[in-house]
C-alpha positions in Angstrom: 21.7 111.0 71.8 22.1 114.1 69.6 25.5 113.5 68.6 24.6 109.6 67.3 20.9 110.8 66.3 20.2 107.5 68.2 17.1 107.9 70.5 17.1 105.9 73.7 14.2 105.5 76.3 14.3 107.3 79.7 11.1 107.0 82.0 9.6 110.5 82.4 9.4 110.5 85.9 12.5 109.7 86.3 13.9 112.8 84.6 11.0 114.7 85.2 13.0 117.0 87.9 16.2 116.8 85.5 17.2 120.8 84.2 19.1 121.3 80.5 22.4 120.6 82.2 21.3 117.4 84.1 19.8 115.8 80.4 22.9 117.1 78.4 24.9 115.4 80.7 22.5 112.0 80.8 23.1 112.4 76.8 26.6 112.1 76.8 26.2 109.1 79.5 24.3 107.4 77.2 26.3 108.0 74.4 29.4 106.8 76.3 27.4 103.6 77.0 26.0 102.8 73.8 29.4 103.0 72.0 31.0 100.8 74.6 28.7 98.2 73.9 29.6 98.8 70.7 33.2 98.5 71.0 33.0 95.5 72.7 30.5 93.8 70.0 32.6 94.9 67.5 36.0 93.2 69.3 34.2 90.1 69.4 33.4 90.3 65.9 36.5 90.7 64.9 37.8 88.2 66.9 35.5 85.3 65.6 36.4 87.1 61.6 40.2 86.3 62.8 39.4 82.7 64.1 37.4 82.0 60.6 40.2 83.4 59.0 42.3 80.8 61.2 40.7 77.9 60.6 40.6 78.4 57.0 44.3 78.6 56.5 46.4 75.2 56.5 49.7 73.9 56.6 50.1 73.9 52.9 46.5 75.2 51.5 44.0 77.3 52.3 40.0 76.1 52.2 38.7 78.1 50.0 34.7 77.4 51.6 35.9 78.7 55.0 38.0 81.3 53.7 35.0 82.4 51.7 32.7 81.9 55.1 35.5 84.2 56.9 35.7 87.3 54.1 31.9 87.2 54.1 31.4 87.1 57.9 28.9 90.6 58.8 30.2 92.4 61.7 27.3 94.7 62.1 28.4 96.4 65.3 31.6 97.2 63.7 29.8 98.9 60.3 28.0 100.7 63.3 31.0 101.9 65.2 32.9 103.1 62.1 29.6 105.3 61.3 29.0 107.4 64.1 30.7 111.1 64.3 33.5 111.4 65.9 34.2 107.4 67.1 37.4 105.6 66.6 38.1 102.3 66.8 
């Protein structure tokens, strides 16, 4: 994916008939796939960061473990998403 500089696997003979216009176009279907998945990773990230944050939080205090457990949760798909050119989320 040119845009991503993310290479992906395609077998040979499966493009092997595929002109400039046919791969460009098999580039930006990729691309469109790859930061789907993305998206959707990252939404579920977020969404287990916001039930941490949740479950840390009480009536009257907050635990200061889970809290810690929620700030520190990674959400590598989201770091992902937010890197590549021209993605929003």
């Amino acid at each position: 994916m040119p845009n991503f500089q993310t290479k992906y696997y395609v077998n040979p003979k499966d493009v092997s008939n595929y002109g400039q216009s046919k791969l460009h176009t098999l580039d930006k279907k990729a691309e469109i796939i790859f930061t789907n998945e993305l998206r959707s990773k990252c939404e579920s990230e977020q969404a287990h960061k916001r039930r941490l944050t949740e479950a840390a939080q009480g009536w009257f205090s907050q635990d200061e473990e889970k809290m810690a457990v929620a700030n520190n949760y990674e959400m590598p798909s989201c770091r992902r998403l937010s890197g590549l050119p021209g993605v929003r989320f």
